[in-house]
C-alpha positions in Angstrom: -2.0 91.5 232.9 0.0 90.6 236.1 2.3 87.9 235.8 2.0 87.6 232.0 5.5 89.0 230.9 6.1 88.8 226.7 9.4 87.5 227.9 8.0 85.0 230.0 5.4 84.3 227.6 7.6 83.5 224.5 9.6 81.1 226.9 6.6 79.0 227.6 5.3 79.1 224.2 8.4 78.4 221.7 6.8 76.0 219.9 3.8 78.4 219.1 6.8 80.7 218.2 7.9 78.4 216.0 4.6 76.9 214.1 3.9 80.9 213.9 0.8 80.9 216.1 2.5 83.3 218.5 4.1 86.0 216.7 6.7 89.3 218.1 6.1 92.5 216.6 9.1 94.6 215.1 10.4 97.1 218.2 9.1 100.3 216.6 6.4 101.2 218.9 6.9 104.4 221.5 4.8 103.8 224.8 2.4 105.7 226.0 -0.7 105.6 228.6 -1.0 104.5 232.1 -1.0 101.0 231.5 2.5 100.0 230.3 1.1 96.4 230.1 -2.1 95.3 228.8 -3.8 92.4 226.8 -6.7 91.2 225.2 -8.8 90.0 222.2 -7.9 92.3 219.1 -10.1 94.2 217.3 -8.2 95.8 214.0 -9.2 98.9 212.0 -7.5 99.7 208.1 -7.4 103.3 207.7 -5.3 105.8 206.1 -5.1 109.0 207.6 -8.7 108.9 208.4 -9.8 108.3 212.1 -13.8 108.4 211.9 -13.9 104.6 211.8 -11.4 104.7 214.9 -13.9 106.7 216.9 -17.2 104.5 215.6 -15.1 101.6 217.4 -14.2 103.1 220.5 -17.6 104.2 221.1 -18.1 100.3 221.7 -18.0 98.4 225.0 -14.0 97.4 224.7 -15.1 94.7 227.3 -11.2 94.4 228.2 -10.5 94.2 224.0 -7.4 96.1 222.3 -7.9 98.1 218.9 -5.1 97.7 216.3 -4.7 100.1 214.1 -3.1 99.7 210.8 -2.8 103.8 209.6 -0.8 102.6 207.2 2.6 103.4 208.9 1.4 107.1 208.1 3.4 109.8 210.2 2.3 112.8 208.2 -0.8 113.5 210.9 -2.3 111.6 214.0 -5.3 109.1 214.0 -5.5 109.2 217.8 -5.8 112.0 220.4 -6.6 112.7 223.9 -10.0 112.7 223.7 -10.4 109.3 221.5 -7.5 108.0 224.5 -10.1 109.3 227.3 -13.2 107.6 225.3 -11.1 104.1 225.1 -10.7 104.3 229.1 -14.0 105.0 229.5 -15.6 102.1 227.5 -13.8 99.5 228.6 -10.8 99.1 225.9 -7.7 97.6 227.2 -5.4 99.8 224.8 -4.7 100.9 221.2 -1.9 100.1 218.7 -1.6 102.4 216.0 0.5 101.6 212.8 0.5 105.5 212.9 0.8 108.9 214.5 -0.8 109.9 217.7 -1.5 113.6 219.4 -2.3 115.0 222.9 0.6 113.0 224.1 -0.4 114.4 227.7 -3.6 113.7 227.6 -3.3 110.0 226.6 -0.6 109.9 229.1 -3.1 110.6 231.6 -5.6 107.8 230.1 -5.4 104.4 232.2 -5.3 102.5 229.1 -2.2 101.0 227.4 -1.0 103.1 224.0 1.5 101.8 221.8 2.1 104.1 218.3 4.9 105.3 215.9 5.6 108.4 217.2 3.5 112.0 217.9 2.2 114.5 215.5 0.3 117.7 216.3 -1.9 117.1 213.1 -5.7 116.0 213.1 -6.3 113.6 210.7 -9.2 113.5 207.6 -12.5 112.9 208.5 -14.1 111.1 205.5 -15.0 107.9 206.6 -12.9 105.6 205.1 -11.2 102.1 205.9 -12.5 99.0 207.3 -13.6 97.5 210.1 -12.7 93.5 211.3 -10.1 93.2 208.3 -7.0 91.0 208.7 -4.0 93.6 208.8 -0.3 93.8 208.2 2.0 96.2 210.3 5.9 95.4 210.0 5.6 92.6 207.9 3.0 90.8 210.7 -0.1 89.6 210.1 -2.6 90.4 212.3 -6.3 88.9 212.0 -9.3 90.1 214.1 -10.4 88.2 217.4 -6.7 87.3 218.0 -4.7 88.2 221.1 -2.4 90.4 221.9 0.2 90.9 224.6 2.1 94.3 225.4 4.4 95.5 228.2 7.9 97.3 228.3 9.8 94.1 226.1 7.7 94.3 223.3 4.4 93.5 221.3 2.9 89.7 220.9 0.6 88.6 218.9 -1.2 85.2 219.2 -4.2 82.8 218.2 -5.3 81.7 221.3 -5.6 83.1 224.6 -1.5 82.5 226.2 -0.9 81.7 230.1 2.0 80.3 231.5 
């Protein structure tokens, strides 16, 4: 991401800020993973304590992309573990944000990929199959549509239409 700061990034960009093209998710997100900044074109994932539709997508080339997760705000089990956080590194994803739980903090820790989720639980999730793919999603009262970008680091979440640079 390099010079691409969220704080630098909402000061060149106020008036995307304010015609809602560039939008600032709520602070409720712990950190976790190597990369404690990353970006890239979103790909988002409806689910509900389920994560077999979260594996199908990270068995895709991420080409550089960033999964987004709406679990629902769920923290009663985790939709992401170590080995789905090794899997993301190793195809290519630039990170994951999960509306949700994660598990294997260590493990992801150890993942060079950027992780951003609610908090940890030791508990697997279902494995039914259920949710969709490509949806437009809604986590903390943002809207977040497929193919739009996102922007992470240590001051917080963006979300925009367009690719941002300063």
């Amino acid at each position: 991401m390099g010079s691409l700061a969220t704080a630098e990034l909402c000061d060149a960009n106020a008036s995307l800020l304010a015609k809602g093209e560039l939008r600032v998710l709520q602070p409720m997100f712990q950190t976790y993973g190597q990369c404690r900044a990353f970006c890239g074109p979103i790909v988002t994932l409806k689910v509900f304590e389920d994560n077999v539709l979260v594996r199908e997508v990270l068995e895709a080339p991420g080409d550089g992309r960033v999964l987004v997760v709406d679990g629902g705000g769920s923290t009663r089990c985790a939709l992401v573990g170590g080995n789905l956080g090794q899997l993301a590194q190793n195809m290519g994803w630039a990170g994951i944000v999960v509306n949700g739980c994660i598990r294997d903090a260590y493990e992801i820790n150890g993942c060079d990929i950027g992780v951003r989720a609610l908090g940890c639980h030791p508990l697997k999730s279902n494995k039914k199959g259920l949710g969709e793919k490509h949806v437009t999603v809604n986590i903390a009262g943002t809207i977040i549509h497929d193919g739009e970008w996102l922007y992470a680091d240590s001051d917080g979440i963006l979300i925009s239409t367009i690719e941002l640079s300063l």
